[in-house]
PyMOL Python script that loads the backbone (N, CA, C, O; Angstrom):
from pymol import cmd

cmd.read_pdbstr("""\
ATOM      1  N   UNK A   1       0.805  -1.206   0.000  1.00  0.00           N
ATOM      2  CA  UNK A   1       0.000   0.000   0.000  1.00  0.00           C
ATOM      3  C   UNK A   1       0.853   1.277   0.000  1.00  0.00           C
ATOM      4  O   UNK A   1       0.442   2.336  -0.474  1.00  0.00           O
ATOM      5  N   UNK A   2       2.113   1.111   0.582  1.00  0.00           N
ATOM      6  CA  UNK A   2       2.850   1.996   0.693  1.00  0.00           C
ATOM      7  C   UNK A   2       3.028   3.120  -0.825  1.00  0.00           C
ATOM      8  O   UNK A   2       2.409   4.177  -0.951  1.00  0.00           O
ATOM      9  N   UNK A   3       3.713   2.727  -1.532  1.00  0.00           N
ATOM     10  CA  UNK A   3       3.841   2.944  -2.856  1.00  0.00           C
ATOM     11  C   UNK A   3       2.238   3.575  -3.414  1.00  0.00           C
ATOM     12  O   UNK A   3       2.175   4.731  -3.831  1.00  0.00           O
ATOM     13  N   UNK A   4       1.222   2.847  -3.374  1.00  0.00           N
ATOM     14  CA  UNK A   4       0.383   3.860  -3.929  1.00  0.00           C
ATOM     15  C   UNK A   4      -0.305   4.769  -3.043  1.00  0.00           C
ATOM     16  O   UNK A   4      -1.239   5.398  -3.541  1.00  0.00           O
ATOM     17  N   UNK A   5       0.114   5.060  -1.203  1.00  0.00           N
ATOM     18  CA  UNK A   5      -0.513   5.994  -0.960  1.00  0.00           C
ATOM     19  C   UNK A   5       0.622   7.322  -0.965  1.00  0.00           C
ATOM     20  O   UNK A   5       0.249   8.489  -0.842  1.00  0.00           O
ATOM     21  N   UNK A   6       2.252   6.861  -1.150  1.00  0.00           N
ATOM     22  CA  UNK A   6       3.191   8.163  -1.752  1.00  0.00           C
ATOM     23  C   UNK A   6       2.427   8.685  -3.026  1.00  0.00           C
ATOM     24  O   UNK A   6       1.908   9.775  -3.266  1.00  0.00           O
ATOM     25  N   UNK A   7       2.511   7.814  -3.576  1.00  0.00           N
ATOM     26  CA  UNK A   7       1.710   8.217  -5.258  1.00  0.00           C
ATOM     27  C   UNK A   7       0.242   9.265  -5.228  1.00  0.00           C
ATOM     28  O   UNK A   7      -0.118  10.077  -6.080  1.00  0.00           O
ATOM     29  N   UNK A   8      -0.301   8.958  -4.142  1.00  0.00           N
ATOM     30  CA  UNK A   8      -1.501   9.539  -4.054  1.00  0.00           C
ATOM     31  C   UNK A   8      -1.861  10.733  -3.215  1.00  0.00           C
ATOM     32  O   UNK A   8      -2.999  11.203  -3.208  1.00  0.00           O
ATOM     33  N   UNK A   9      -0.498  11.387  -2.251  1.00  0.00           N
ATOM     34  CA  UNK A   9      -0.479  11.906  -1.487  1.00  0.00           C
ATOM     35  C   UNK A   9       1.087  13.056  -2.632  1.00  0.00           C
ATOM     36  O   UNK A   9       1.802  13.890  -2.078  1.00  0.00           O
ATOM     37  N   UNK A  10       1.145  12.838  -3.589  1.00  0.00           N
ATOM     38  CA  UNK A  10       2.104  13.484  -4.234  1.00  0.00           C
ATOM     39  C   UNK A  10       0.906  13.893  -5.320  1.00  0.00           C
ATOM     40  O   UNK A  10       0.871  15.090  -5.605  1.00  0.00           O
ATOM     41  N   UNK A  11       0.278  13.342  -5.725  1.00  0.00           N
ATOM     42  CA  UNK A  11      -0.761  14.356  -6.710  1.00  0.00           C
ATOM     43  C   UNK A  11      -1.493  14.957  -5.942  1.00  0.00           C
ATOM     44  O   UNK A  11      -1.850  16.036  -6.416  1.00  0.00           O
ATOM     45  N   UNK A  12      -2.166  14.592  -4.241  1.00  0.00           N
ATOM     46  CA  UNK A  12      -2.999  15.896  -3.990  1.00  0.00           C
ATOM     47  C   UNK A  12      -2.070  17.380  -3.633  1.00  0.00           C
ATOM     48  O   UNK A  12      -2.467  18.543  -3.569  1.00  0.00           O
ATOM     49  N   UNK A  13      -0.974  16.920  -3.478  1.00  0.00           N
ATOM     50  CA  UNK A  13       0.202  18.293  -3.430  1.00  0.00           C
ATOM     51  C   UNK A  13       0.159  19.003  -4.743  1.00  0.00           C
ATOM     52  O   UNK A  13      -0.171  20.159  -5.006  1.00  0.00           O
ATOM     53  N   UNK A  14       0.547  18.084  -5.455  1.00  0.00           N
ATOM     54  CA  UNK A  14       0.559  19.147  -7.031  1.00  0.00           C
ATOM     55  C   UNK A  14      -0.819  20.056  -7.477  1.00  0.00           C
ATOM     56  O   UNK A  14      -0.932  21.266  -7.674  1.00  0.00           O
ATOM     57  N   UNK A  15      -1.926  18.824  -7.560  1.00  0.00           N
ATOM     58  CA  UNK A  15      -3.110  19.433  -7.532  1.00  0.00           C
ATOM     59  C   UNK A  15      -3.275  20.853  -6.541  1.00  0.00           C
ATOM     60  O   UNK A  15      -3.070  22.045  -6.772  1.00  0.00           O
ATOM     61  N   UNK A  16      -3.620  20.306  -5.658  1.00  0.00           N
ATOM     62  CA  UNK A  16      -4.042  21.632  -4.686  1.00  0.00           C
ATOM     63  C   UNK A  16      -2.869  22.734  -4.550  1.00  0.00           C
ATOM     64  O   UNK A  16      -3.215  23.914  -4.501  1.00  0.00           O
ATOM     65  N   UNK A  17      -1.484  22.402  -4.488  1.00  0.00           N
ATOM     66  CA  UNK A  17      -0.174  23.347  -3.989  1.00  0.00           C
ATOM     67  C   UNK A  17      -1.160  24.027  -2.836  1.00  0.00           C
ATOM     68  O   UNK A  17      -1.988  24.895  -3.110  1.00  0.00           O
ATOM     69  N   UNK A  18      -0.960  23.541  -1.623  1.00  0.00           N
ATOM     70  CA  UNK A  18      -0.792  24.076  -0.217  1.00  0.00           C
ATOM     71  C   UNK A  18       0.100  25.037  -0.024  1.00  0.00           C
ATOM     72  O   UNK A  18       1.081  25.206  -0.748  1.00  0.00           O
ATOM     73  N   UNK A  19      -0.238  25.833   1.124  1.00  0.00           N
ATOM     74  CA  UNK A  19       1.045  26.323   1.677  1.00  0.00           C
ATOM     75  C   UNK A  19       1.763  25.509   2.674  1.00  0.00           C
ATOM     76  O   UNK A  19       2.954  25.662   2.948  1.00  0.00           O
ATOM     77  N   UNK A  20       1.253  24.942   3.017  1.00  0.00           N
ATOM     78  CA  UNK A  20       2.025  23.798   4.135  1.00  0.00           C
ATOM     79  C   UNK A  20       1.638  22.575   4.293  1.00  0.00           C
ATOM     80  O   UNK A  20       0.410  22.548   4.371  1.00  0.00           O
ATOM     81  N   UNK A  21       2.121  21.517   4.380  1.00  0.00           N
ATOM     82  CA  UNK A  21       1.786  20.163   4.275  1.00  0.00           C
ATOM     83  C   UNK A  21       2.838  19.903   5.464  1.00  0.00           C
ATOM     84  O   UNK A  21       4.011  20.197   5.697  1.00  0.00           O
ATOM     85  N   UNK A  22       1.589  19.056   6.218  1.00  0.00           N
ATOM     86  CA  UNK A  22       2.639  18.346   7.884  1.00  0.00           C
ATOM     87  C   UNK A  22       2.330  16.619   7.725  1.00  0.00           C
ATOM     88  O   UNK A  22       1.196  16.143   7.787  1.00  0.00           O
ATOM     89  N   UNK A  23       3.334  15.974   7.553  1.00  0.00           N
ATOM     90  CA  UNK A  23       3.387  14.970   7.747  1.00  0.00           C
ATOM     91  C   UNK A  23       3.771  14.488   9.538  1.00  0.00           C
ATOM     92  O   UNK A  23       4.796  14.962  10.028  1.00  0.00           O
ATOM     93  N   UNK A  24       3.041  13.720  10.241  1.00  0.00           N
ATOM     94  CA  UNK A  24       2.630  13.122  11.182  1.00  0.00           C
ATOM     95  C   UNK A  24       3.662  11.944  11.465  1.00  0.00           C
ATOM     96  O   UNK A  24       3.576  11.194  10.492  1.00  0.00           O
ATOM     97  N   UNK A  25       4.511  11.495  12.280  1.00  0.00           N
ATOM     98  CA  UNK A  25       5.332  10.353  12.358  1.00  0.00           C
ATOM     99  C   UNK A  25       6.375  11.052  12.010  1.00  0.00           C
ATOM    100  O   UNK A  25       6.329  11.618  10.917  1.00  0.00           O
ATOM    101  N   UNK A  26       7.526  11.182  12.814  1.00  0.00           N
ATOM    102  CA  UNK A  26       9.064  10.763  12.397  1.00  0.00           C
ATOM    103  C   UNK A  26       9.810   9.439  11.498  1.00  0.00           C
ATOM    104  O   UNK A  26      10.558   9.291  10.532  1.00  0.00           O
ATOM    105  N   UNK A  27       9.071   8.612  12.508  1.00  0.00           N
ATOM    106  CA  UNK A  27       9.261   6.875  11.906  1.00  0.00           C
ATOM    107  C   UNK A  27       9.358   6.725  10.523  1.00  0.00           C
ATOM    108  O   UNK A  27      10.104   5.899   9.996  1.00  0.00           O
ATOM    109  N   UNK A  28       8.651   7.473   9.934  1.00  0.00           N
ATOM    110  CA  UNK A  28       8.116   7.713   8.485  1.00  0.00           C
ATOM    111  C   UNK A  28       9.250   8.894   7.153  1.00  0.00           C
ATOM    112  O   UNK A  28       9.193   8.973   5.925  1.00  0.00           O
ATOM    113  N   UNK A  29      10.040   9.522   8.056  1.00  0.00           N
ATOM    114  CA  UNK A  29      10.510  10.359   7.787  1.00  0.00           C
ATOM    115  C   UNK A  29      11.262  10.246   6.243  1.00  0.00           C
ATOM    116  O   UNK A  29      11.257  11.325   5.649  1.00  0.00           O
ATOM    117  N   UNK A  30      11.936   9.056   5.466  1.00  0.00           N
ATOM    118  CA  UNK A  30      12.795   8.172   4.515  1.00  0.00           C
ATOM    119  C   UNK A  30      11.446   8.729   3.739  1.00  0.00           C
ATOM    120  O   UNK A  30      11.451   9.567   2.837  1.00  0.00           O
ATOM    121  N   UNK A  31      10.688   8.297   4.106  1.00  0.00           N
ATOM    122  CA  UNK A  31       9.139   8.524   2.774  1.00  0.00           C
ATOM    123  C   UNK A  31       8.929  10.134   2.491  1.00  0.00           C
ATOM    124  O   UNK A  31       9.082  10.736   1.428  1.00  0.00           O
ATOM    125  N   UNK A  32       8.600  10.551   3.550  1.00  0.00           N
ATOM    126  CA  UNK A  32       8.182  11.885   3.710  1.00  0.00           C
ATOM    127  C   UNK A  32       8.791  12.622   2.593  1.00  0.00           C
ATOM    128  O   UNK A  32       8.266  13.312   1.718  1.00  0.00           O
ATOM    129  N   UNK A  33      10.308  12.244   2.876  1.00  0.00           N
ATOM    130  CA  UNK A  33      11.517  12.739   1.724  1.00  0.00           C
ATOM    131  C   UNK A  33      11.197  12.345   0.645  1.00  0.00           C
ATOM    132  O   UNK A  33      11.201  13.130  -0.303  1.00  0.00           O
ATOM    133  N   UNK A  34      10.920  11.340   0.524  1.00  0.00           N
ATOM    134  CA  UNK A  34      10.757  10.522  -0.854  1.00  0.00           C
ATOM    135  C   UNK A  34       9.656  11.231  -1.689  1.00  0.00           C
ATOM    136  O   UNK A  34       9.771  11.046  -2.900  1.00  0.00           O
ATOM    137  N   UNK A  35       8.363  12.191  -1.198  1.00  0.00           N
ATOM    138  CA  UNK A  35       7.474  12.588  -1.621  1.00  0.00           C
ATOM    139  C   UNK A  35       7.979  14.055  -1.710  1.00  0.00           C
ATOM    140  O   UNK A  35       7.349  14.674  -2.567  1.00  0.00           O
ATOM    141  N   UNK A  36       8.848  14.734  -1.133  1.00  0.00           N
ATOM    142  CA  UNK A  36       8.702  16.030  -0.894  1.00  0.00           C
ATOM    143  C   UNK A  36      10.179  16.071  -1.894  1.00  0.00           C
ATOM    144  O   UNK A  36      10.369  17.029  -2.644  1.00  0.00           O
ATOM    145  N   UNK A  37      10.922  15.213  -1.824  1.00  0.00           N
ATOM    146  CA  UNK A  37      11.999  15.210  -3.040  1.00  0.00           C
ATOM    147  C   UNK A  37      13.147  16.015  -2.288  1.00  0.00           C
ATOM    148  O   UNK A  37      14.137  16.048  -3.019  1.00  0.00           O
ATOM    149  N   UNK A  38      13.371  16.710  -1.018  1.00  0.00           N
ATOM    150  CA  UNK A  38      14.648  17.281  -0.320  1.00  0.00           C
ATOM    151  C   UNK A  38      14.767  16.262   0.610  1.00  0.00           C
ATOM    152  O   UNK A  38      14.059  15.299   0.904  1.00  0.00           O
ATOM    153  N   UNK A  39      16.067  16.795   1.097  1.00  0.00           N
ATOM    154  CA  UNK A  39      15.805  16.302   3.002  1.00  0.00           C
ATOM    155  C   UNK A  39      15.364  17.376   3.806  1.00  0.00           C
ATOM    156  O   UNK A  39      15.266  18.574   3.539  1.00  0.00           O
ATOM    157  N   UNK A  40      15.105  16.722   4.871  1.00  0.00           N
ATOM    158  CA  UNK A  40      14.833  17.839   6.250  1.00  0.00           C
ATOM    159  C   UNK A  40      15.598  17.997   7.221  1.00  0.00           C
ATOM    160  O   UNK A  40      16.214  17.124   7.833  1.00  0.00           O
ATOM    161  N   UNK A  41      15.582  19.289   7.422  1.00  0.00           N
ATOM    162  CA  UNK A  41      16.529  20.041   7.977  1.00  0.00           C
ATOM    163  C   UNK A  41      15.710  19.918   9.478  1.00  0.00           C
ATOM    164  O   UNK A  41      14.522  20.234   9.545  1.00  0.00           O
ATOM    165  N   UNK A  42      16.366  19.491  10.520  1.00  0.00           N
ATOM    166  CA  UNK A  42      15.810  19.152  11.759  1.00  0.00           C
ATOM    167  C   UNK A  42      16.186  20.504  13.255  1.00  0.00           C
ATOM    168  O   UNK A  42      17.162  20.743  13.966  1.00  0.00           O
ATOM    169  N   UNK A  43      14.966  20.995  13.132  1.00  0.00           N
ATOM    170  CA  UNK A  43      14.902  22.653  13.965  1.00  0.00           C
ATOM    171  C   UNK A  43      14.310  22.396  15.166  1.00  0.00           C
ATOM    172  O   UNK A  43      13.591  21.426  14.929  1.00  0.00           O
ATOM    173  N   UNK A  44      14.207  22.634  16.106  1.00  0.00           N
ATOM    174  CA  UNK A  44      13.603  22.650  17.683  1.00  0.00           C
ATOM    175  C   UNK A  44      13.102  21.186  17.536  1.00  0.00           C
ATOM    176  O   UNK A  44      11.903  21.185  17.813  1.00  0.00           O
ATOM    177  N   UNK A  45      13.457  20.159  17.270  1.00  0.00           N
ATOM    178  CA  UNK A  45      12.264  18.999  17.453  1.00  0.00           C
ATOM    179  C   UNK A  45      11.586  18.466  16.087  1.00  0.00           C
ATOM    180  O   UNK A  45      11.061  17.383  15.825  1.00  0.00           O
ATOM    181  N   UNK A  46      11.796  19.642  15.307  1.00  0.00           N
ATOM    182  CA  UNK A  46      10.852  19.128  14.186  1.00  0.00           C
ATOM    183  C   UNK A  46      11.069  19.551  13.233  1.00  0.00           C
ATOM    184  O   UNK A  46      11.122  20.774  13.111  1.00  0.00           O
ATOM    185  N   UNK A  47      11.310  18.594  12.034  1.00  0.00           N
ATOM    186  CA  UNK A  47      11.691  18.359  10.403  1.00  0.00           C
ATOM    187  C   UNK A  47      11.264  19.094   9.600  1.00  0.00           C
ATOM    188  O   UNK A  47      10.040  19.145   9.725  1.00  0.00           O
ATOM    189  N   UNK A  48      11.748  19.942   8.524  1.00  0.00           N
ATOM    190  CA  UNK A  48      10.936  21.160   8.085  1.00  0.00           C
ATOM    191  C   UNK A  48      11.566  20.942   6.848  1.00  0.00           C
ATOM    192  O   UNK A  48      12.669  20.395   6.880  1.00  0.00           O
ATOM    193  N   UNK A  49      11.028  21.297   5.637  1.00  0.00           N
ATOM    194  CA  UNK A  49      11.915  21.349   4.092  1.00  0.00           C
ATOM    195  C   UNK A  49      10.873  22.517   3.372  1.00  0.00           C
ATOM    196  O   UNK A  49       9.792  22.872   3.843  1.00  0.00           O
ATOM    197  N   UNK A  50      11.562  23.062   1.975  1.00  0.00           N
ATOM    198  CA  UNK A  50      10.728  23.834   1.496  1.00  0.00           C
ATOM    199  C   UNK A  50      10.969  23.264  -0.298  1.00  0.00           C
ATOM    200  O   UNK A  50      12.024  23.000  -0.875  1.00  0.00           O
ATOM    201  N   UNK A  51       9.597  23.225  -0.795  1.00  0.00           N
ATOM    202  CA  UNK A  51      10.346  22.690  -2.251  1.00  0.00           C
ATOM    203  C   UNK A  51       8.861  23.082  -3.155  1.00  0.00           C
ATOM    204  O   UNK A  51       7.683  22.726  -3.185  1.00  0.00           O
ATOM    205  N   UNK A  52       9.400  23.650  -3.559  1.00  0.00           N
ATOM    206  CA  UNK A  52       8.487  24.405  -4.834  1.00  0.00           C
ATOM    207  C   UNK A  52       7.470  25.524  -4.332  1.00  0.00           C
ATOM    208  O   UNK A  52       6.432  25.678  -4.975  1.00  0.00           O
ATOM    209  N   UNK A  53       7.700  26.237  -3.317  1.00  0.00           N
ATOM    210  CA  UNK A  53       7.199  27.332  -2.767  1.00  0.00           C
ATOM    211  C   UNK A  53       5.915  26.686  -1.536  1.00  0.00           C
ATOM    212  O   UNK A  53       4.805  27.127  -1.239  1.00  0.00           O
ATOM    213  N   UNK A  54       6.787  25.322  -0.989  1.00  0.00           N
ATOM    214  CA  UNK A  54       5.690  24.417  -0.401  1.00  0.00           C
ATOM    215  C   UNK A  54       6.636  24.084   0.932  1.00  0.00           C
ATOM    216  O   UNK A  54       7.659  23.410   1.056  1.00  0.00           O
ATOM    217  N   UNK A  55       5.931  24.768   1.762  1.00  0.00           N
ATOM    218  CA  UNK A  55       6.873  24.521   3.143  1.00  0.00           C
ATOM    219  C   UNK A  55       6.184  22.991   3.499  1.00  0.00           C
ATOM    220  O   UNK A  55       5.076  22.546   3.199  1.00  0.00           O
ATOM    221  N   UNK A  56       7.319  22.375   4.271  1.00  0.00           N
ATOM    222  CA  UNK A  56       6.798  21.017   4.651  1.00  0.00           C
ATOM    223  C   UNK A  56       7.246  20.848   5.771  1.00  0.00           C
ATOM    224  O   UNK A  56       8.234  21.556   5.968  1.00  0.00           O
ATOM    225  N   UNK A  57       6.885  20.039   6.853  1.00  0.00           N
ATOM    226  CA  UNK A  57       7.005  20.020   8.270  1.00  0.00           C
ATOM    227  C   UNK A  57       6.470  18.560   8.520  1.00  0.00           C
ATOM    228  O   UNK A  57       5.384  18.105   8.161  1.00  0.00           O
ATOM    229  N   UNK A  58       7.463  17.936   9.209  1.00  0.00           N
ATOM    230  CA  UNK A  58       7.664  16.450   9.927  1.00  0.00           C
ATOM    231  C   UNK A  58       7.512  16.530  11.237  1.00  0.00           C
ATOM    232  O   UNK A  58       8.482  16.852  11.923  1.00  0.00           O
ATOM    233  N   UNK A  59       6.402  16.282  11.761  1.00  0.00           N
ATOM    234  CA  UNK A  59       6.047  16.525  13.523  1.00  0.00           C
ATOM    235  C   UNK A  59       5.977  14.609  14.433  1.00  0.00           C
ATOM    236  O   UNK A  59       6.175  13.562  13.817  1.00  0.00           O
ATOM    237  N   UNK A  60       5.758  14.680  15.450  1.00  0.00           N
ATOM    238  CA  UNK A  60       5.717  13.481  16.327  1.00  0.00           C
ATOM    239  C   UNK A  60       4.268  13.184  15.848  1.00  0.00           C
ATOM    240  O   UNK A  60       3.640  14.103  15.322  1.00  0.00           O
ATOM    241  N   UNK A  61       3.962  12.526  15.927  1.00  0.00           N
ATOM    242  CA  UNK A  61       2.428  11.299  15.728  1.00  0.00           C
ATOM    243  C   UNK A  61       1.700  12.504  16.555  1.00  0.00           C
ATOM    244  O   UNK A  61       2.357  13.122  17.392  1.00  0.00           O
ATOM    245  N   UNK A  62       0.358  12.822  16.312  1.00  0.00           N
ATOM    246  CA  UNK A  62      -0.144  13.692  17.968  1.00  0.00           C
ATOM    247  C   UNK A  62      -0.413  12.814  18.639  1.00  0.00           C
ATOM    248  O   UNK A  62      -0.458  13.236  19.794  1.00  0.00           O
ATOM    249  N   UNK A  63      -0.757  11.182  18.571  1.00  0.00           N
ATOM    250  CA  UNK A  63      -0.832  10.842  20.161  1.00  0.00           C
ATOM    251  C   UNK A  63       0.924  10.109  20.513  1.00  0.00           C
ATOM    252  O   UNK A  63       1.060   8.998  21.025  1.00  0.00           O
ATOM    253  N   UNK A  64       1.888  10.840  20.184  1.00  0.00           N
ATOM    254  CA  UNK A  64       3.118  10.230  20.911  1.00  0.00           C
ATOM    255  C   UNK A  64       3.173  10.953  21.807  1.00  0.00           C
ATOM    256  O   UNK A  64       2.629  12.057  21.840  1.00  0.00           O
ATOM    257  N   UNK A  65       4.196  10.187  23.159  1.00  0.00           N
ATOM    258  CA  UNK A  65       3.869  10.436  24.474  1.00  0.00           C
ATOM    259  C   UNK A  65       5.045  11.679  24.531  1.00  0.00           C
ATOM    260  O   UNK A  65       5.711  11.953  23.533  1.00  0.00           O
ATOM    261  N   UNK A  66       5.181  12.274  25.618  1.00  0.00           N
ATOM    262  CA  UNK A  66       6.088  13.625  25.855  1.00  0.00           C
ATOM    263  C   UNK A  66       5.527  13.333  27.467  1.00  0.00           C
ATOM    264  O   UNK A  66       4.443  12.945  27.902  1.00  0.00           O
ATOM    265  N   UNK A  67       6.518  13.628  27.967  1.00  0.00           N
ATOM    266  CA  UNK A  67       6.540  13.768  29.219  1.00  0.00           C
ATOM    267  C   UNK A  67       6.192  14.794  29.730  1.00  0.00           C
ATOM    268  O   UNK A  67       6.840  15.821  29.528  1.00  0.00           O
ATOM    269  N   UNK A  68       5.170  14.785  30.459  1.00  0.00           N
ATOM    270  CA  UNK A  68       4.201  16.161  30.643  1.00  0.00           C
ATOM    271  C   UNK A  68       3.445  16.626  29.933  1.00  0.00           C
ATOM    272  O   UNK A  68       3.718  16.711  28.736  1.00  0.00           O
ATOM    273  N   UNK A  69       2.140  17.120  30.480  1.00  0.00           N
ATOM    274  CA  UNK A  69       0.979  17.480  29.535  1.00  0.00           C
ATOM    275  C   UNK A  69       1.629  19.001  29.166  1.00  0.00           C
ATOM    276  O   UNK A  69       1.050  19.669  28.310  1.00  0.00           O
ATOM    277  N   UNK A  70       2.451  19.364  29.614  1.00  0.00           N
ATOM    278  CA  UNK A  70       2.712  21.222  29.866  1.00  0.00           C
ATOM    279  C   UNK A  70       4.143  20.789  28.640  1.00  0.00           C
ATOM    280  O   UNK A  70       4.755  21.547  27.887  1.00  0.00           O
ATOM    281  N   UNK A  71       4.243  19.843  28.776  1.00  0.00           N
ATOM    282  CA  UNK A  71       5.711  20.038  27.734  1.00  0.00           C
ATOM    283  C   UNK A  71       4.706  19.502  25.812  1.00  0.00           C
ATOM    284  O   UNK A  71       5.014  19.906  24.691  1.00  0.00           O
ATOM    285  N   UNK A  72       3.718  18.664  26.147  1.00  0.00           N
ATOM    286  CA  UNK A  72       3.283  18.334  24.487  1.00  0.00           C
ATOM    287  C   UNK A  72       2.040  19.380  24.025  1.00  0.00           C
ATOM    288  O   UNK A  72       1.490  19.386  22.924  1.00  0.00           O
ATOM    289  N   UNK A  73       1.784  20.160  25.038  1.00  0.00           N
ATOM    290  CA  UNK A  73       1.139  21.031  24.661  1.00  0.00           C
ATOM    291  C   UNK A  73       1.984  22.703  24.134  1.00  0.00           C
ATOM    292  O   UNK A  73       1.483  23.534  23.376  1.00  0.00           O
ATOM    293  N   UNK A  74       2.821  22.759  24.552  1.00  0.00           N
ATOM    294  CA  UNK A  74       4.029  23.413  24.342  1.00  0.00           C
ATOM    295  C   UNK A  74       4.478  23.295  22.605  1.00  0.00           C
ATOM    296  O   UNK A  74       4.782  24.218  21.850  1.00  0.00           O
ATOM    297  N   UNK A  75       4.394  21.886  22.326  1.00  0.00           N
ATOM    298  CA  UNK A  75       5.403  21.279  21.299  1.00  0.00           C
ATOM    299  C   UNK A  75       3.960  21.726  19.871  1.00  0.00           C
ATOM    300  O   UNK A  75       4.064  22.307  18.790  1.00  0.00           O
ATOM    301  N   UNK A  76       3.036  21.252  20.420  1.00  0.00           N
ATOM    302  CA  UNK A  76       2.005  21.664  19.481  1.00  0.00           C
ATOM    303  C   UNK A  76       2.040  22.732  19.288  1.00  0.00           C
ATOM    304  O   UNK A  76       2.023  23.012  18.090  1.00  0.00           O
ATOM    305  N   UNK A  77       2.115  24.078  20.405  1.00  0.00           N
ATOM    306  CA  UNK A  77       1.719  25.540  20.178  1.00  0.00           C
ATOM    307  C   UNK A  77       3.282  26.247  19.162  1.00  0.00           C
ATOM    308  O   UNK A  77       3.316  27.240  18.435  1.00  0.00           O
ATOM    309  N   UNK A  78       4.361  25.297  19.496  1.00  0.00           N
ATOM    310  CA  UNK A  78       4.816  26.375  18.522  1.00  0.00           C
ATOM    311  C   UNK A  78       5.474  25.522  17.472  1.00  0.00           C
ATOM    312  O   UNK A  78       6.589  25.848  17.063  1.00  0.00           O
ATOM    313  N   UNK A  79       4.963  24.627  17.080  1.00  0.00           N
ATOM    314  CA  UNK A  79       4.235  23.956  15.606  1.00  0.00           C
ATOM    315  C   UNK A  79       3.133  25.060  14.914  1.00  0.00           C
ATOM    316  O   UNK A  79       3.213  25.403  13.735  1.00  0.00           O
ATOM    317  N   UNK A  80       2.162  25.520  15.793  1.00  0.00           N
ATOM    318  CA  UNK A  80       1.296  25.873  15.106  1.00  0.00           C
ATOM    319  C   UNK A  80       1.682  27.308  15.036  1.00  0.00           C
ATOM    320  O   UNK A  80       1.112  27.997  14.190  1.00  0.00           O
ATOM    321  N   UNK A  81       2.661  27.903  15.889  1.00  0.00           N
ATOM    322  CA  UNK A  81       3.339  29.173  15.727  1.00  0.00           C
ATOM    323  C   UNK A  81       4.494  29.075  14.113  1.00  0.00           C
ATOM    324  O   UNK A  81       4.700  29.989  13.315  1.00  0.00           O
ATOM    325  N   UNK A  82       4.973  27.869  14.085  1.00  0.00           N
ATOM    326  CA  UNK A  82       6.170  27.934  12.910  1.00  0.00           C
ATOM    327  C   UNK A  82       4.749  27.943  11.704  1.00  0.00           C
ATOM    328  O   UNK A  82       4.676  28.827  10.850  1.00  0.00           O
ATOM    329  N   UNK A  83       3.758  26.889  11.815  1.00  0.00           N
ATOM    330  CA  UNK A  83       2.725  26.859  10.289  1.00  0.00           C
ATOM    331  C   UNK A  83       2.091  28.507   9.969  1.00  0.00           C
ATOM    332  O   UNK A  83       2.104  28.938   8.816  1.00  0.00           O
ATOM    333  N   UNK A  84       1.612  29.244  10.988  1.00  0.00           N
ATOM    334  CA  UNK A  84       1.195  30.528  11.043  1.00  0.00           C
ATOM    335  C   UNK A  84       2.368  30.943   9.958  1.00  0.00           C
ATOM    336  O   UNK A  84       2.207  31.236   8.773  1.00  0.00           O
ATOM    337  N   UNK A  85       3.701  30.876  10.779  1.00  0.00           N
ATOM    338  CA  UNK A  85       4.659  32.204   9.594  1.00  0.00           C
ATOM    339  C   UNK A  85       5.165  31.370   8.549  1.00  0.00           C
ATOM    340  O   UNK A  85       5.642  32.056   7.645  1.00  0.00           O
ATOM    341  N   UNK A  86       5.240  30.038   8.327  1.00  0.00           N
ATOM    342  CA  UNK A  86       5.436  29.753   7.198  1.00  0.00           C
ATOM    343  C   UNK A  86       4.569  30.511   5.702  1.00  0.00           C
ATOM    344  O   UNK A  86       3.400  30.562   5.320  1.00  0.00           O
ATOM    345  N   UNK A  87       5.731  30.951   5.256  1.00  0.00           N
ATOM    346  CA  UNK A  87       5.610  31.150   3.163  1.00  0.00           C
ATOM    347  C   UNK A  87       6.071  30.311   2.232  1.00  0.00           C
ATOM    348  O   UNK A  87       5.921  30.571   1.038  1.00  0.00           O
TER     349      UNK A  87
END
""", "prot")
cmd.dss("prot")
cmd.show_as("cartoon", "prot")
cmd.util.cbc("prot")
cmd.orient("prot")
């Protein structure tokens, strides 16, 4: 399945061109690349690339564990602070 859901998750990019696309899982990260065609450059915690005016961002699973509710709520808010200023 692998192979045709890269395939299928690389035409809704072209189609639509987002401004930001977050892929979910680290574990996953070899693919992520494989679809987004750079590597990622690894910033506070979390995987970021830019390729064809298409910022991309590699985050933890949201239910992976973090020690403390005050530290994964943290990790989300400035995720959603880097997607805000992403161009």
């Amino acid at each position: 399945m692998l192979p045709i859901r890269k395939a299928k998750l690389i035409s809704a990019i072209e189609e639509h061109q987002p401004r930001n696309v977050v892929f979910y899982s680290k574990q996953y990260l070899s693919h992520w690349q494989d679809i987004v065609g750079v590597c990622f450059d690894k910033t506070d915690g979390v995987h970021v690339a830019k390729s064809g005016g298409i910022s991309y961002f590699c985050t933890m699973h949201p239910t992976a564990q973090i020690r403390g509710h005050g530290q994964k709520k943290a990790y989300w808010e400035n995720n959603g602070a880097r997607l805000s200023l992403a161009k």
